[in-house]
C-alpha positions as CSV (number, residue, x, y, z in Angstrom):
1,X,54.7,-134.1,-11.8
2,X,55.0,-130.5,-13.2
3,X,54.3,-129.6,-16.7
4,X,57.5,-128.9,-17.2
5,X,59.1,-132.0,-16.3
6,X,56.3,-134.2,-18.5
7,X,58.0,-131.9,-21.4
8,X,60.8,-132.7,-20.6
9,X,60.3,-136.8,-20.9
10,X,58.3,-136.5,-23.4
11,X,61.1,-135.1,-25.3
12,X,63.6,-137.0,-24.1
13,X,61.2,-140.1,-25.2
14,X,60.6,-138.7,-28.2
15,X,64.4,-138.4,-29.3
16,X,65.6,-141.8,-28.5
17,X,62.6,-143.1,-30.6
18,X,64.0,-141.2,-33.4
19,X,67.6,-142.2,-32.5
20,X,66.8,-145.9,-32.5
21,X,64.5,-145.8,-35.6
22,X,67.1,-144.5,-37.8
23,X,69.8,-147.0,-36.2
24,X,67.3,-149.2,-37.2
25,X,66.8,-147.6,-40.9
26,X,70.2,-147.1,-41.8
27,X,71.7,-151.1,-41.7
28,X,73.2,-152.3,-44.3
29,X,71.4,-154.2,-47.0
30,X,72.8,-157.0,-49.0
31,X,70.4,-157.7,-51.7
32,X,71.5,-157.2,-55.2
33,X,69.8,-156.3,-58.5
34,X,69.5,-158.6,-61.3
35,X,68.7,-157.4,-64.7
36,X,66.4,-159.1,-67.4
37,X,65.7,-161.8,-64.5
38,X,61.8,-161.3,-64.7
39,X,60.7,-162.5,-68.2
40,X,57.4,-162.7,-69.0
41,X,55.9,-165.4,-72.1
42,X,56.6,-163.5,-75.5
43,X,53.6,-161.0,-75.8
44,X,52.4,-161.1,-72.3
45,X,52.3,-158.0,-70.0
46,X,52.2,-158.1,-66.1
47,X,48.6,-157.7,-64.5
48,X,47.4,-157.2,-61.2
49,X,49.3,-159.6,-59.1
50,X,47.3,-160.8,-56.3
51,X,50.6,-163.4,-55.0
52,X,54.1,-164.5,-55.2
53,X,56.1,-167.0,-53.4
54,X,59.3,-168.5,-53.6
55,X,59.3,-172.3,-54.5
56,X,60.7,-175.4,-52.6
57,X,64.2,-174.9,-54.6
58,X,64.7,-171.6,-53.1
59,X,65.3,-170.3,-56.9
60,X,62.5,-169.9,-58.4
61,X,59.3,-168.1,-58.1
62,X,55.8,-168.3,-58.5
63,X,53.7,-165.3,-59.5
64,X,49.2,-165.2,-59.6
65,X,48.6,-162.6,-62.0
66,X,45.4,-161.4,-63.2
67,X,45.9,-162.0,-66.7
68,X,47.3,-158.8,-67.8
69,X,44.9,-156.8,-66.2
70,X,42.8,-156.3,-63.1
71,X,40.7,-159.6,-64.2
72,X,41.1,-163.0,-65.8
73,X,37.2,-163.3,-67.0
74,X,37.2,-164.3,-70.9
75,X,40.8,-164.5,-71.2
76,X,42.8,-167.4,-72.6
77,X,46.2,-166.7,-70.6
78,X,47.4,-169.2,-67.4
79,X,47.2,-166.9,-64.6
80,X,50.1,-168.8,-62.8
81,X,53.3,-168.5,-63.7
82,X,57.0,-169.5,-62.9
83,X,60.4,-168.2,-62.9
């Protein structure tokens, strides 16, 4: 093969990898905000969170903060917590 005709399919492969990423990119999305869903316990402030996962219910969900911070060492708060 030439150099000029690698170019060109490179290119050419190039292009329709754009074209189908942003096909891809663009589709519609049907998840919707809610506000004030995430309260935390009067006084507490989100940490680190090292996990979340939905529960068997399919509404609620389970969170493993680190306390507040980027530890849970000498603290008195439940690391787990649902919503």
């Amino acid at each position: 093969m030439s150099y000029t005709r690698i170019s060109r399919l490179t290119l050419a492969l190039g292009a329709a990898v754009i074209l189908l990423s942003e096909a891809i990119y663009s589709q519609h999305v049907d998840y919707q905000t809610i506000e004030n869903w995430f309260k935390l316990p009067e006084g507490r402030k989100i940490g680190s969170t090292a996990g979340i996962t939905v529960d068997r219910d399919g509404t609620s969900v389970w969170t493993f903060d680190r306390c507040g911070g980027q530890y849970c060492a000498g603290s008195n708060l439940t690391p787990i917590m649902k919503f």
